[in-house]
N, C-alpha and C positions, 0 to 999 in steps of 0.2 A: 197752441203756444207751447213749445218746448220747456223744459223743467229749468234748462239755466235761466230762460229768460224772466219766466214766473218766479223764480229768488232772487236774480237780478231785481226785479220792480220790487216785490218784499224789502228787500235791503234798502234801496231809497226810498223808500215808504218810511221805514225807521228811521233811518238817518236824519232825515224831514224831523220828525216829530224828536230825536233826540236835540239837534239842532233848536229847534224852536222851543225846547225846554229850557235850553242854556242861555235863552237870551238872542238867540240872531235874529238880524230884525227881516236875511230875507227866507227864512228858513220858515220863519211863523205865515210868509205872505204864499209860500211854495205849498206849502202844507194843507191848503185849501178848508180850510176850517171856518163855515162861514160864521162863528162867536167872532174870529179874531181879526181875520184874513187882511179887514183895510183900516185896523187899530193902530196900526206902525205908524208912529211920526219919519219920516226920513226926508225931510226939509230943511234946511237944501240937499246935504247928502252923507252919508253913510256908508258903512261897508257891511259887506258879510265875510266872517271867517272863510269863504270859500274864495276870495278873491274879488267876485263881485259887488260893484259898485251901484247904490241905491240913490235916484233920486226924486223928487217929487215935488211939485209947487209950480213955483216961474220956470222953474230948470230945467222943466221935464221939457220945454220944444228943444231945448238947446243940446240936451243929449238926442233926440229922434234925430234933428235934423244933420247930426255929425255919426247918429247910427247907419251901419247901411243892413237891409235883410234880417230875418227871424234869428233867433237861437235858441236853444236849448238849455235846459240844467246841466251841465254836465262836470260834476264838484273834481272830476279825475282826469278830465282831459278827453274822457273817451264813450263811445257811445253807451247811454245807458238806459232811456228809453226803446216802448216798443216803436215808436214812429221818432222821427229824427228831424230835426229843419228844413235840411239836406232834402228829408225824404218828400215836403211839399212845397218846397220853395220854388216859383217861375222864374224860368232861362232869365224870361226879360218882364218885369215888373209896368213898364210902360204897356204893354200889351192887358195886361190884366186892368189899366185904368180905361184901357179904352172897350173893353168887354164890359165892363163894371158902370160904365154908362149909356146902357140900353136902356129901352125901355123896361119897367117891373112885366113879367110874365103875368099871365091870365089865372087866375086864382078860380075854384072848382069843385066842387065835392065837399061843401058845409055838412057838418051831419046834422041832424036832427035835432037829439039831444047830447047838451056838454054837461059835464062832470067835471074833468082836470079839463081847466085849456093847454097845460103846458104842451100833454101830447099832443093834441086837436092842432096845435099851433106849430108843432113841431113838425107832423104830416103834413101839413098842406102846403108849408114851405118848401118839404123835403120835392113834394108834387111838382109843386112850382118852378122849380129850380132844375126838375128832372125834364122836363118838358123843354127846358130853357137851352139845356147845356148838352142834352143825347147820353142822361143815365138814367140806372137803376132809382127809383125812390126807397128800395131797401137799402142798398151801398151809401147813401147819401143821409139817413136815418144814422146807419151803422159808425160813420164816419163822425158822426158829431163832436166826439170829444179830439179830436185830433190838435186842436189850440191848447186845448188845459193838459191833454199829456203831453205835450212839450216841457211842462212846467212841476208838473204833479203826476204819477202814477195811478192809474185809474182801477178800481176794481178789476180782480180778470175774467171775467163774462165778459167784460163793458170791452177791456183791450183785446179780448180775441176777437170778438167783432169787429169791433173798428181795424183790424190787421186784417182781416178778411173783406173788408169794406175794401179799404184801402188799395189790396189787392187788386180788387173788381172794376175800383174807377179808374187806376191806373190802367188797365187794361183797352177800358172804355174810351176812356179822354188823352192816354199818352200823360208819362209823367212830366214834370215842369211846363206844363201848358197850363196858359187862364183858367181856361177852361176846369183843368182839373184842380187849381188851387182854387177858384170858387167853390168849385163843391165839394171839396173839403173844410170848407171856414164858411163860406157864404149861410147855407142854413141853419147853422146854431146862431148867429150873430144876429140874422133876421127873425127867430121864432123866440130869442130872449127880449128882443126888441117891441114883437108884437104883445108878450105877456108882460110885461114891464109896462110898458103902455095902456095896458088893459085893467090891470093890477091899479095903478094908478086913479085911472077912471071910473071905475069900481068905489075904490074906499073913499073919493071927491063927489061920488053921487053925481055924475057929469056923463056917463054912459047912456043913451050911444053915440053919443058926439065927439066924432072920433076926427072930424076935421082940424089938421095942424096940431093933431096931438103925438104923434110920434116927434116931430121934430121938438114939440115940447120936452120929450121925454130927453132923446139926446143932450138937452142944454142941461141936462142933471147927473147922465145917466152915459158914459162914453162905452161906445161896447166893444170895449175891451179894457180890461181895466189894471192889467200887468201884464209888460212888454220887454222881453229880456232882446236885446242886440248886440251888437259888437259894434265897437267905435273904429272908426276909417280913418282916423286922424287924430292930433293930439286936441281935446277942447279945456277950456278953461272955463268950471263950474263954481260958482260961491267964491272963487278966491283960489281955488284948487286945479291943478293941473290936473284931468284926468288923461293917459296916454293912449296912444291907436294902440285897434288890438285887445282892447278891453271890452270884457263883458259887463253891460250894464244893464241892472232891471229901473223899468223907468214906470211909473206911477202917472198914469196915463188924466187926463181932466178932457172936457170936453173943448177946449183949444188946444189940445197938444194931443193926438193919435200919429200915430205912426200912418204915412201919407200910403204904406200897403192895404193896408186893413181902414183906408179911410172911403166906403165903399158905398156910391151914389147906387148902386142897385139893391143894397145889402136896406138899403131906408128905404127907396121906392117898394120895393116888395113888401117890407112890412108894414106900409100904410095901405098897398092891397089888402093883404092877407085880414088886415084892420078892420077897413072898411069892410068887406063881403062877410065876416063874423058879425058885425054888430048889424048889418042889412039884412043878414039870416036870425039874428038872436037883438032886436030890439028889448028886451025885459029882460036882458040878462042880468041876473044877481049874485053876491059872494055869500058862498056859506061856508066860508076860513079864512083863517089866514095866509099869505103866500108863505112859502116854505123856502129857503136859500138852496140851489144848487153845491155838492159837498164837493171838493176834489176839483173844484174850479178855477185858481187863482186868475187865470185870465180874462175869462168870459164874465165869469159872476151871475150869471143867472138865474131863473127861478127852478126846482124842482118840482112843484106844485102850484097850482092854482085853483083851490077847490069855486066850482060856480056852479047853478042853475039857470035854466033856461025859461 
């Protein structure tokens, strides 16, 4: 990573956090701080001093469905992440729903013994997915955070990776293909889903009964949980005109995702991934508690999930 880029991220690093000290309601959700992250009321809707419009409740399908495609933070108008929209968004979005409804891949290589399931869960998706799509399982690893830095600036270990991930699967899969926007989103979405679920079943004492338990998890638990777009048109929200052309972060529930990231493979796989953990680990136990994912705003996942085997 070059030196402008690494004080570029610094710089909205700060800004985030000066922001969010002053009061903005979407500067606290950008900031990824998982104390605060989904404290914001912004029902029905809201602004932030940066222009961007918030909303959340009933409203939130009505803004998806007059959003079109991802976006980005961008408080200046101009690129300021290391990864960009632009940089994984598919030519054509139909393609990727018809990718996104295969079958879940074959799941493989349980270890032993678990300690964190985050990684455990993280890798075998990454597996999974790699087998699925013709990549790397380290680029697909590296790639994870690619949703939350859209939104938040990531640690720079974390972002020179994932830029070199990135690099790698573009090269693999060709940019703006299904293909390649799965594997830049599909695995973190899947391995937050499989610990969220697990996590769950765990502290309910219901482990390893893991049938219809992901889809349980979803009707709590949307995974993705802020959704910044641009609006294609003028819509009328609460009473408010909001105009095309506007960026809006939209406060996601599990009736209202964005129909991109609303992905039949991304849940098939993690009731695999599911099941073949609790088939290999019947007596699996918690010995902590789950930990929140930092630097997340979108994903919201776990960082931790201390278990034994």
């Amino acid at each position: 990573m070059d030196s402008a880029l690494r004080r570029r991220l610094q710089l909205v690093r700060g800004l985030q956090w000066l922001r969010a000290a002053e009061g903005d309601p979407l500067a606290m959700l950008l900031r990824g701080y998982p104390g605060d992250a989904w404290s914001v009321s912004t029902d029905p809707i809201s602004r932030s001093a940066t222009g961007t419009v918030l909303v959340g409740g009933a409203q939130a399908a009505e803004l998806l469905a007059a959003g079109s495609g991802l976006a980005d933070w961008r408080p200046t108008g101009t690129r300021v992440m290391a990864v960009a929209a632009e940089d994984i968004e598919p030519a054509d979005p139909v393609d990727v729903a018809a990718l996104a409804d295969v079958p879940a891949p074959p799941v493989a290589g349980i270890p032993d013994e678990l300690i964190d399931l985050v990684p455990t869960a993280e890798l075998l998706c990454a597996k999974a997915y790699a087998e699925l799509l013709g990549a790397e399982p380290d680029s697909l690893l590296g790639a994870t955070p690619v949703l939350d830095n859209l939104l938040c600036p990531q640690g720079i270990a974390v972002a020179e990776r994932m830029l070199v991930a990135v690099d790698d699967l573009r090269a693999a899969l060709c940019a703006r293909t299904p293909a390649f926007f799965l594997a830049v989103v599909a695995p973190r979405l899947t391995a937050d889903l499989v610990t969220r679920t697990a996590a769950a079943l765990l502290v309910d004492g219901q482990w390893p009964d893991v049938e219809g338990a992901v889809e349980r998890t979803l009707a709590g638990y949307p995974p993705v949980r802020l959704h910044l777009t641009t609006t294609s048109a003028d819509v009328t929200v609460a009473g408010e005109v909001v105009p095309g052309n506007t960026q809006v972060a939209v406060l996601t529930s599990p009736a209202a995702l964005p129909s991109l990231l609303d992905l039949p493979l991304v849940y098939a796989t993690a009731a695999a991934v599911l099941t073949a953990i609790a088939l290999r680990h019947p007596r699996l136990v918690s010995t902590g508690a789950p930990l929140d994912r930092p630097l997340a705003p979108a994903t919201g996942g776990l960082a931790h999930l201390p278990v034994a085997s």
